[in-house]
Every structure is written in structure tokens, then in C-alpha cells.
PADRENZA-411348 format. One record per residue: residue number from 1; residue in one letter; x, y, z of N, C-alpha, C, O, CB in turn. Coordinates in nm, 2 decimals, always signed. Glycine has a CB too. Layout:
! PADRENZA-411348
+-------+------+--------+--------+--------+--------+--------+--------+--------+--------+--------+--------+--------+--------+--------+--------+--------+
: lumfi : kevo :    n.u :    n.v :    n.w :   ca.u :   ca.v :   ca.w :    c.u :    c.v :    c.w :    o.u :    o.v :    o.w :   cb.u :   cb.v :   cb.w :
+-------+------+--------+--------+--------+--------+--------+--------+--------+--------+--------+--------+--------+--------+--------+--------+--------+
:   NUM :    a :      X :      Y :      Z :      X :      Y :      Z :      X :      Y :      Z :      X :      Y :      Z :      X :      Y :      Z :
...
+-------+------+--------+--------+--------+--------+--------+--------+--------+--------+--------+--------+--------+--------+--------+--------+--------+
END
This chain:
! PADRENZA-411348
+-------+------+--------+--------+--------+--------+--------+--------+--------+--------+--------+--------+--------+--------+--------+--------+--------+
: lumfi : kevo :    n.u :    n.v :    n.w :   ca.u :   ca.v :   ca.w :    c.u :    c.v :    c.w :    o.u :    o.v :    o.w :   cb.u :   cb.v :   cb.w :
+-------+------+--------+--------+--------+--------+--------+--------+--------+--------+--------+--------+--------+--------+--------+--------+--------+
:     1 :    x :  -0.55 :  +1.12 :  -0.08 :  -0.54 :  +1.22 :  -0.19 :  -0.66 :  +1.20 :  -0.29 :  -0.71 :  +1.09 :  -0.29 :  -0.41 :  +1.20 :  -0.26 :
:     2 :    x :  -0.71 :  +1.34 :  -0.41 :  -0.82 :  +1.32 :  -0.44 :  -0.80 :  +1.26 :  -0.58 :  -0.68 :  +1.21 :  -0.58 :  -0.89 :  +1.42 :  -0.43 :
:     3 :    x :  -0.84 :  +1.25 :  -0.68 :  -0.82 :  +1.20 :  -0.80 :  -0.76 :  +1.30 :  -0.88 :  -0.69 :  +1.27 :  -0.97 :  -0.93 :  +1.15 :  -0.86 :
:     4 :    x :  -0.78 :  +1.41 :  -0.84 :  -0.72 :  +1.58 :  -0.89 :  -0.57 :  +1.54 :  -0.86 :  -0.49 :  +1.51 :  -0.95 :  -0.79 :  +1.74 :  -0.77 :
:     5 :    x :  -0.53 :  +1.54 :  -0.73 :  -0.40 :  +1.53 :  -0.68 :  -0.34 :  +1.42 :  -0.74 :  -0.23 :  +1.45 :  -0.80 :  -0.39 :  +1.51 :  -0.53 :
:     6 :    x :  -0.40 :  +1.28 :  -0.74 :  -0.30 :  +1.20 :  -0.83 :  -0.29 :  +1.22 :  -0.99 :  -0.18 :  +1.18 :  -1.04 :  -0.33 :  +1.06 :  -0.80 :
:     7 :    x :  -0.38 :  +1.27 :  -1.06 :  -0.36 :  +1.33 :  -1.16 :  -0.22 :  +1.45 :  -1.18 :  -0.15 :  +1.46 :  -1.28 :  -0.49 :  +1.37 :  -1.16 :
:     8 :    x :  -0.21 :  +1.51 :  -1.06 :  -0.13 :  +1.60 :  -1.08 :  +0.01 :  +1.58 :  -1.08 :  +0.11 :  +1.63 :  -1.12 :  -0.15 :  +1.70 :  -1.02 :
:     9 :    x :  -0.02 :  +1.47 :  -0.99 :  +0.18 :  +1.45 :  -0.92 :  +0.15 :  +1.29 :  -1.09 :  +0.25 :  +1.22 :  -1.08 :  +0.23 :  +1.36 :  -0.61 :
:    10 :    x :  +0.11 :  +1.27 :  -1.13 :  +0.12 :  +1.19 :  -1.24 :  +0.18 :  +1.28 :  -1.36 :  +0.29 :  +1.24 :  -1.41 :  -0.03 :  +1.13 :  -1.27 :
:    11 :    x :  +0.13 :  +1.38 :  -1.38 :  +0.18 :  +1.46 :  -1.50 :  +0.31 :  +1.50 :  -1.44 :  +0.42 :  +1.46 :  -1.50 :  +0.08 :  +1.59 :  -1.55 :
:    12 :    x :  +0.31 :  +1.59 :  -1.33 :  +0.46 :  +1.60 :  -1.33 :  +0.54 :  +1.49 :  -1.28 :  +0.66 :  +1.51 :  -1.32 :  +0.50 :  +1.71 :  -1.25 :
:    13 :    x :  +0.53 :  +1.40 :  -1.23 :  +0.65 :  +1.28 :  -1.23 :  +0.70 :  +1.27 :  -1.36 :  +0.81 :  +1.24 :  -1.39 :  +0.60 :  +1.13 :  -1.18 :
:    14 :    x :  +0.56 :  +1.29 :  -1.48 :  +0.61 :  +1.22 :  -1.62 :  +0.68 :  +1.33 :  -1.71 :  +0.72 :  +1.32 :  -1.83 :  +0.49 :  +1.16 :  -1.71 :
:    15 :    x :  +0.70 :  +1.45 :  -1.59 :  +0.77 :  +1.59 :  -1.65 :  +0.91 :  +1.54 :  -1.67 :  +0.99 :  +1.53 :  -1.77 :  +0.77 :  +1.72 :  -1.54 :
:    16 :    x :  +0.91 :  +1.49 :  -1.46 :  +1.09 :  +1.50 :  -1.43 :  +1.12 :  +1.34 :  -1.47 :  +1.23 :  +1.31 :  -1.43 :  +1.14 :  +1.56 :  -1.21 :
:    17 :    x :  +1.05 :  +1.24 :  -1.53 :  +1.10 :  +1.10 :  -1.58 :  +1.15 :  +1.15 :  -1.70 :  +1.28 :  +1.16 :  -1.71 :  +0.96 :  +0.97 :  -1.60 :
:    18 :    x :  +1.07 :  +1.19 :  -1.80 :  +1.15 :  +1.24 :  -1.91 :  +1.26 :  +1.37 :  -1.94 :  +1.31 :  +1.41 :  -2.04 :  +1.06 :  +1.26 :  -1.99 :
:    19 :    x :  +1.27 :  +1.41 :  -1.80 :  +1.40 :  +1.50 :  -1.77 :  +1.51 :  +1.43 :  -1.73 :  +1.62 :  +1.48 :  -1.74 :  +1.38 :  +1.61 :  -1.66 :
:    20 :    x :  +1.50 :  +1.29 :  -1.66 :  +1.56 :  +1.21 :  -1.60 :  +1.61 :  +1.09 :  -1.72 :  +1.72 :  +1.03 :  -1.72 :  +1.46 :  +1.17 :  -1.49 :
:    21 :    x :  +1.52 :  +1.07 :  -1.80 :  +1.61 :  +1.01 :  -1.93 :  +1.65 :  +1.04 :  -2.01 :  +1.69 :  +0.96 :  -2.10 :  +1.58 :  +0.95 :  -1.98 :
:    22 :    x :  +1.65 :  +1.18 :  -2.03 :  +1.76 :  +1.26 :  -2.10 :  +1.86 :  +1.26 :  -2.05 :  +1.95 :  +1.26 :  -2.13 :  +1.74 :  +1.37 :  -2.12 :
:    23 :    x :  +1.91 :  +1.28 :  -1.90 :  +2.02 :  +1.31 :  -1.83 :  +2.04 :  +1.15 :  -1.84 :  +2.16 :  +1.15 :  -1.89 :  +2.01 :  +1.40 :  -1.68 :
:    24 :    x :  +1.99 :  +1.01 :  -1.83 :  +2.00 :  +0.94 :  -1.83 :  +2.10 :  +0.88 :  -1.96 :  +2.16 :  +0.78 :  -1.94 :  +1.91 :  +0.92 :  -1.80 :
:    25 :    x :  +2.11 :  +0.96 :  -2.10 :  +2.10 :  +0.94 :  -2.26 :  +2.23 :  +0.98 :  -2.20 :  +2.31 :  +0.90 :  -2.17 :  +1.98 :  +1.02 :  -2.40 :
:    26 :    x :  +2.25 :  +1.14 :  -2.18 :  +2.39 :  +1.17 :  -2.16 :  +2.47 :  +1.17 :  -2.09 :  +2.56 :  +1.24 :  -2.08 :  +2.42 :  +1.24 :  -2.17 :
:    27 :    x :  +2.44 :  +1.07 :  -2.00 :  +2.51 :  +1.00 :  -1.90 :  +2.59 :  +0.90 :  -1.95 :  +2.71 :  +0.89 :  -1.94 :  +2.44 :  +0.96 :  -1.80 :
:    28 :    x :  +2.51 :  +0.81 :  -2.02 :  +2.55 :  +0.69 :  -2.03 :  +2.69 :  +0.69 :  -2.21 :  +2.78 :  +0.61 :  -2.26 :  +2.38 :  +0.58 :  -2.03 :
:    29 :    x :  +2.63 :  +0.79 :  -2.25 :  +2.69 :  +0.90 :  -2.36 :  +2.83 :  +0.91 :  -2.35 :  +2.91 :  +0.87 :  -2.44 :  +2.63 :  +1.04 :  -2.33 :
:    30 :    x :  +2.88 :  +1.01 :  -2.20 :  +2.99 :  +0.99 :  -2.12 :  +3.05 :  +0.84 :  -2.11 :  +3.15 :  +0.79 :  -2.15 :  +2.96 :  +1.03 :  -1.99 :
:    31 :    x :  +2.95 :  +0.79 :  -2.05 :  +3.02 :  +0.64 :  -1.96 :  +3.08 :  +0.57 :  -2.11 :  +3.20 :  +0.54 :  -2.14 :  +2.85 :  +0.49 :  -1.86 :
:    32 :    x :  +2.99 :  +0.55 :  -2.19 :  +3.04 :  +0.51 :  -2.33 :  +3.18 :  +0.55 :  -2.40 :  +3.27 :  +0.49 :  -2.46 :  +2.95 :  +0.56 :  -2.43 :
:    33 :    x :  +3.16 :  +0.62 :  -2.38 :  +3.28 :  +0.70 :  -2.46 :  +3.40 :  +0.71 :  -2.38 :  +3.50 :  +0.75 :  -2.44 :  +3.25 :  +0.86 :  -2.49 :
:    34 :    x :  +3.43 :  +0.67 :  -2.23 :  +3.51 :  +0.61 :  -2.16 :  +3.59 :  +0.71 :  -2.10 :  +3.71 :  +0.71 :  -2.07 :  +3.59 :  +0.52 :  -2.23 :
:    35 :    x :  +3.51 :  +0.81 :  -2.06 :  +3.52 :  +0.90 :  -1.96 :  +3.60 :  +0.84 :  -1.85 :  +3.59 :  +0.72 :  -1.82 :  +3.39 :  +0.96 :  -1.91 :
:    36 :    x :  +3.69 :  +0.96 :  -1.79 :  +3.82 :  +0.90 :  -1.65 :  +3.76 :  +0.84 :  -1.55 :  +3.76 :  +0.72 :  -1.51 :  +3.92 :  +1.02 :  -1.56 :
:    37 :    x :  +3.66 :  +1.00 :  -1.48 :  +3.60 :  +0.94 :  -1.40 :  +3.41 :  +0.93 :  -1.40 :  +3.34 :  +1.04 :  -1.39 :  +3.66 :  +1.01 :  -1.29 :
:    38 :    x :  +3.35 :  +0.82 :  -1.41 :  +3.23 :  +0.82 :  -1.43 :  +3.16 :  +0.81 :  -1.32 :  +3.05 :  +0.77 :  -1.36 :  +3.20 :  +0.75 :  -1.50 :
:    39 :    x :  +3.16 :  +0.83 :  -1.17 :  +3.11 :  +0.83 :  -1.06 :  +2.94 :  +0.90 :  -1.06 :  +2.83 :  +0.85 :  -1.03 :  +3.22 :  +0.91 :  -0.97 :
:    40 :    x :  +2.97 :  +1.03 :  -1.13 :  +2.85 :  +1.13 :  -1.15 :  +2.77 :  +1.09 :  -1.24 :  +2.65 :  +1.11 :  -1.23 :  +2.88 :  +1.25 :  -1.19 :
:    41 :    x :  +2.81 :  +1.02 :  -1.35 :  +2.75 :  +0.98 :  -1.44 :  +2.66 :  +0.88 :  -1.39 :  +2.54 :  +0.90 :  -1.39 :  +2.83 :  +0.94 :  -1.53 :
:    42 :    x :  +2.72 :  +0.77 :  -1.34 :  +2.61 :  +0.72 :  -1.25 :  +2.55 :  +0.73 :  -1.17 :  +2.46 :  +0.66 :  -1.14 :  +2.61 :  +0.65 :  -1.22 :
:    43 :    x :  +2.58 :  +0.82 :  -1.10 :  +2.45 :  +0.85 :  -0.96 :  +2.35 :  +0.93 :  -1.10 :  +2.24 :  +0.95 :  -1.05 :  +2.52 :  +1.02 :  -0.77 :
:    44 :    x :  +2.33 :  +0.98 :  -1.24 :  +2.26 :  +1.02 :  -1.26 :  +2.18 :  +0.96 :  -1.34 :  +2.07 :  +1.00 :  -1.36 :  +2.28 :  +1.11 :  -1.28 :
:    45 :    x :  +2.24 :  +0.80 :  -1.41 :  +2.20 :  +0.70 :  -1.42 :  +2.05 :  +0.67 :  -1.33 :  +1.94 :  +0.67 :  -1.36 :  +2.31 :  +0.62 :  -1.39 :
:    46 :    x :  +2.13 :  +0.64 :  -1.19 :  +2.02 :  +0.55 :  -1.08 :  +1.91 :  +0.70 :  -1.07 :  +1.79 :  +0.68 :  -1.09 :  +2.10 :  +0.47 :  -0.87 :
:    47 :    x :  +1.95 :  +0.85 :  -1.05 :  +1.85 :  +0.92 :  -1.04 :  +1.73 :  +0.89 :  -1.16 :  +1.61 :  +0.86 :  -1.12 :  +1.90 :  +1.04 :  -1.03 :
:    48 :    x :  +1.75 :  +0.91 :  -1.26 :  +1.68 :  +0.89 :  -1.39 :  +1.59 :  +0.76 :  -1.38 :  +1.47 :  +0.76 :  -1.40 :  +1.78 :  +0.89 :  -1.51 :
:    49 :    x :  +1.66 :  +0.65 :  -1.34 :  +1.60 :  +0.50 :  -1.31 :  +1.49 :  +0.52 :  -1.24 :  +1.38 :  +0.49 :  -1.28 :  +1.70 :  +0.38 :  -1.23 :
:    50 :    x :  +1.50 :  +0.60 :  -1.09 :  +1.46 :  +0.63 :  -1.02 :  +1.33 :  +0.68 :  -0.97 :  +1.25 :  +0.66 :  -0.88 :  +1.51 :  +0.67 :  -1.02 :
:    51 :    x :  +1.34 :  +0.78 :  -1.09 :  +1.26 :  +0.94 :  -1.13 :  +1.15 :  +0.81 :  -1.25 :  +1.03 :  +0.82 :  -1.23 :  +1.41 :  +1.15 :  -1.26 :
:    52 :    x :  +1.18 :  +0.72 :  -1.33 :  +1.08 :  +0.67 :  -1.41 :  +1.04 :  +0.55 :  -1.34 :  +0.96 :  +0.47 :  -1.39 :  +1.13 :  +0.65 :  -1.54 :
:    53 :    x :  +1.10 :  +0.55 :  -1.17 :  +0.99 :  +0.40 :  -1.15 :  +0.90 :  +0.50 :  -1.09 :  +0.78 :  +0.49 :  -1.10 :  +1.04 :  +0.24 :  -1.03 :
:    54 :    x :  +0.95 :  +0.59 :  -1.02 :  +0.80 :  +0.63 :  -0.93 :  +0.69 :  +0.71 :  -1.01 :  +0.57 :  +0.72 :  -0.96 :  +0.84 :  +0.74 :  -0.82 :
:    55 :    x :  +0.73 :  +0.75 :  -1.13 :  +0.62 :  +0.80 :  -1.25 :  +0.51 :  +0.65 :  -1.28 :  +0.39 :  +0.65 :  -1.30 :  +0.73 :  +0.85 :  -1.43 :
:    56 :    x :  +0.60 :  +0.54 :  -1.27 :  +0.54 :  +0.42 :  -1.34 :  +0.41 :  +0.38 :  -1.27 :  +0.30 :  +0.36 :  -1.31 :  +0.66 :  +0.28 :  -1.35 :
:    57 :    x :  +0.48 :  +0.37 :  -1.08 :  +0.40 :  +0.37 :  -0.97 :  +0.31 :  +0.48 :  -0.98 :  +0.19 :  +0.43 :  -1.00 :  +0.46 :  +0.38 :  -0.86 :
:    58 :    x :  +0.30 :  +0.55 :  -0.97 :  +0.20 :  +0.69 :  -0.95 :  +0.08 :  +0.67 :  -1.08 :  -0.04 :  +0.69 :  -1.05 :  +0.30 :  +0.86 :  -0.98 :
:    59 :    x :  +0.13 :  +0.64 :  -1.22 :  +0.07 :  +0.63 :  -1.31 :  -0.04 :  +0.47 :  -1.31 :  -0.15 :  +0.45 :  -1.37 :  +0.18 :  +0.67 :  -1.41 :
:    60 :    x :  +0.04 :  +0.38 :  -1.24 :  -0.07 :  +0.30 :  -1.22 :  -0.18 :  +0.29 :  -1.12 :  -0.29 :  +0.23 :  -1.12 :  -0.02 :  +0.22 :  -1.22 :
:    61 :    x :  -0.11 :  +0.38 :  -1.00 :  -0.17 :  +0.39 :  -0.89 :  -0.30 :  +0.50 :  -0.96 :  -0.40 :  +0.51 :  -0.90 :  -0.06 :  +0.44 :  -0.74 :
:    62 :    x :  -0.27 :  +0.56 :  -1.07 :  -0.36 :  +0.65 :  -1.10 :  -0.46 :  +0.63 :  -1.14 :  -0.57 :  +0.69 :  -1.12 :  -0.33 :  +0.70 :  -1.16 :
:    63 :    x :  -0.43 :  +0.53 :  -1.23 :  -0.52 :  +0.49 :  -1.33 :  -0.59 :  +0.38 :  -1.25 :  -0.70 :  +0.37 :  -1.30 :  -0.45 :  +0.45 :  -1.47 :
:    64 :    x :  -0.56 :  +0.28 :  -1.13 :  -0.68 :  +0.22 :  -1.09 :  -0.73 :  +0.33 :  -1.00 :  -0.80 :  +0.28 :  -0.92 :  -0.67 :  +0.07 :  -1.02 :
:    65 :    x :  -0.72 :  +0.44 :  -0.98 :  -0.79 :  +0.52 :  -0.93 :  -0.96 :  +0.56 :  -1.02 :  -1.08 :  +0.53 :  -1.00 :  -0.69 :  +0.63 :  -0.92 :
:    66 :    x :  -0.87 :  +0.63 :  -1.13 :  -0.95 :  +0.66 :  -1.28 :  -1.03 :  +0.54 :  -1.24 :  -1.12 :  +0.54 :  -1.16 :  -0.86 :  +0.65 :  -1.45 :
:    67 :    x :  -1.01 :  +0.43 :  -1.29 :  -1.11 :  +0.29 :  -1.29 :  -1.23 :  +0.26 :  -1.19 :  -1.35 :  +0.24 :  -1.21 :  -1.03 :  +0.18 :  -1.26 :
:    68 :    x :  -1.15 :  +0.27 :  -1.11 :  -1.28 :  +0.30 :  -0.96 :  -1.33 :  +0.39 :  -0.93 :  -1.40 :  +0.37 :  -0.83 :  -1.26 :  +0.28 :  -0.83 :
:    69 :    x :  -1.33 :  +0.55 :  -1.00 :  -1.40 :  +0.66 :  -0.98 :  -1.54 :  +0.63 :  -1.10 :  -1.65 :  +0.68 :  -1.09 :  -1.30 :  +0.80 :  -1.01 :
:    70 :    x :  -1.49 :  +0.52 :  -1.22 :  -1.58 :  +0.53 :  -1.35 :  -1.66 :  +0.41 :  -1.31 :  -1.76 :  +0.40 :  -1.39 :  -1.50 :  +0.53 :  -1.51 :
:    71 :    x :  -1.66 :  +0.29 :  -1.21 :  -1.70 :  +0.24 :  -1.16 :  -1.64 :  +0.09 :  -1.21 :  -1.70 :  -0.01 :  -1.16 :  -1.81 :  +0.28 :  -1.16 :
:    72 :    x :  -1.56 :  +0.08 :  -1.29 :  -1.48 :  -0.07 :  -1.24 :  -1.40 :  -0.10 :  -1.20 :  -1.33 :  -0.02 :  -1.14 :  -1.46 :  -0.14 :  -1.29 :
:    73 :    x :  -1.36 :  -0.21 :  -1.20 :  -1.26 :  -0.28 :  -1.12 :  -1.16 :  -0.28 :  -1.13 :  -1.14 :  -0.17 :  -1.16 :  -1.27 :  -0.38 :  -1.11 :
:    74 :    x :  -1.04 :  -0.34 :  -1.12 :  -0.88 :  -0.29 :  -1.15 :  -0.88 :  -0.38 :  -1.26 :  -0.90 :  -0.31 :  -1.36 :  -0.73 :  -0.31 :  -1.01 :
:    75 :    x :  -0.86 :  -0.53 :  -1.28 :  -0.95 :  -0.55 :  -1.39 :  -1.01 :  -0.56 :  -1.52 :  -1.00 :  -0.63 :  -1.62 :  -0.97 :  -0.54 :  -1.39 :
:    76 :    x :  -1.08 :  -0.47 :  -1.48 :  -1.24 :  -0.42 :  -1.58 :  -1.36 :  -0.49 :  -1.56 :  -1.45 :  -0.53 :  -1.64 :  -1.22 :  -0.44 :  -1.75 :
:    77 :    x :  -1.35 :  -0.52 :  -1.38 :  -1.45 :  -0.63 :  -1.38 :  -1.62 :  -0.52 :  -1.29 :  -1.61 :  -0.42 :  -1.22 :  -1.37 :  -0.80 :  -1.26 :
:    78 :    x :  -1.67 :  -0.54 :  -1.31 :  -1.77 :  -0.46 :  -1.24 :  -1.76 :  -0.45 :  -1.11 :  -1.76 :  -0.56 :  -1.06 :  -1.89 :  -0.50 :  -1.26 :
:    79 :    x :  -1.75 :  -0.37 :  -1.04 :  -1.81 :  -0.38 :  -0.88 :  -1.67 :  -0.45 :  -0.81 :  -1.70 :  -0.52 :  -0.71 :  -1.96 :  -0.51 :  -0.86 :
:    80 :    x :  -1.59 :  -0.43 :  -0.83 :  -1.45 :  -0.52 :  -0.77 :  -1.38 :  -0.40 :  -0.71 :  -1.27 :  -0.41 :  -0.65 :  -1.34 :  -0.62 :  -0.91 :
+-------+------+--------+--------+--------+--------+--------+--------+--------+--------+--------+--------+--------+--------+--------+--------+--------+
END
């Protein structure tokens, strides 16, 4: 993939991560408040968890991209 592409799926992961911890906020909102059944509530828990590790991944995988297109290292070391 080019630096364009991870750029792109970087911005939108960090669309649906912060769509994912909102539903995450009112999920746990429910669970708090001692809702009967909270089954849903948590599968939208782990989705949200989910949705912000692979933003976390992508965003680092991005940025040593960025780094080695500008010519350093993961780092900041020259030539690495």
C-alpha cells in the first residue's frame, strides 16, 4: 500500500474509533445503571475496544511510514 492509502484508512479508522467510543460511553452508561440484560451492551463495548486498537495500529504503522518516506528511521535515527 502507498503512503496515500495508509494515510487514508488512518483518518477513517480514527472516524469509526471515535464512533466506537461513543457507543462505547453509552454502553457502559447502560451497564452502569444496571440494565436487565446487558449482553449488547457489551459486544459494543469489545466492538469500540476493537475499532480503537486497529486505529492505534494503522496510525503507527503510519507514521513509521511518514518517517521513512522523510528519510529516518523508526527511531529518528538516520538511515535505519
Amino acid at each position: 500500500m502507498t503512503l496515500r492509502h495508509w494515510l487514508s484508512t488512518s483518518t477513517a479508522l480514527g472516524i469509526a474509533a471515535a464512533l466506537g467510543l461513543v457507543l462505547c460511553v453509552l454502553a457502559l452508561q447502560d451497564i452502569a445503571h444496571g440494565e436487565a440484560d446487558v449482553r449488547n451492551e457489551w459486544w459494543a463495548v469489545r466492538i469500540g475496544l476493537f475499532l480503537m486498537g486497529l486505529f492505534i495500529a494503522a496510525t503507527l504503522l503510519t507514521l513509521v511510514k511518514v518517517r521513512r518516506a522523510a528519510g529516518q528511521g523508526f527511531l529518528g535515527t538516520a538511515g535505519s
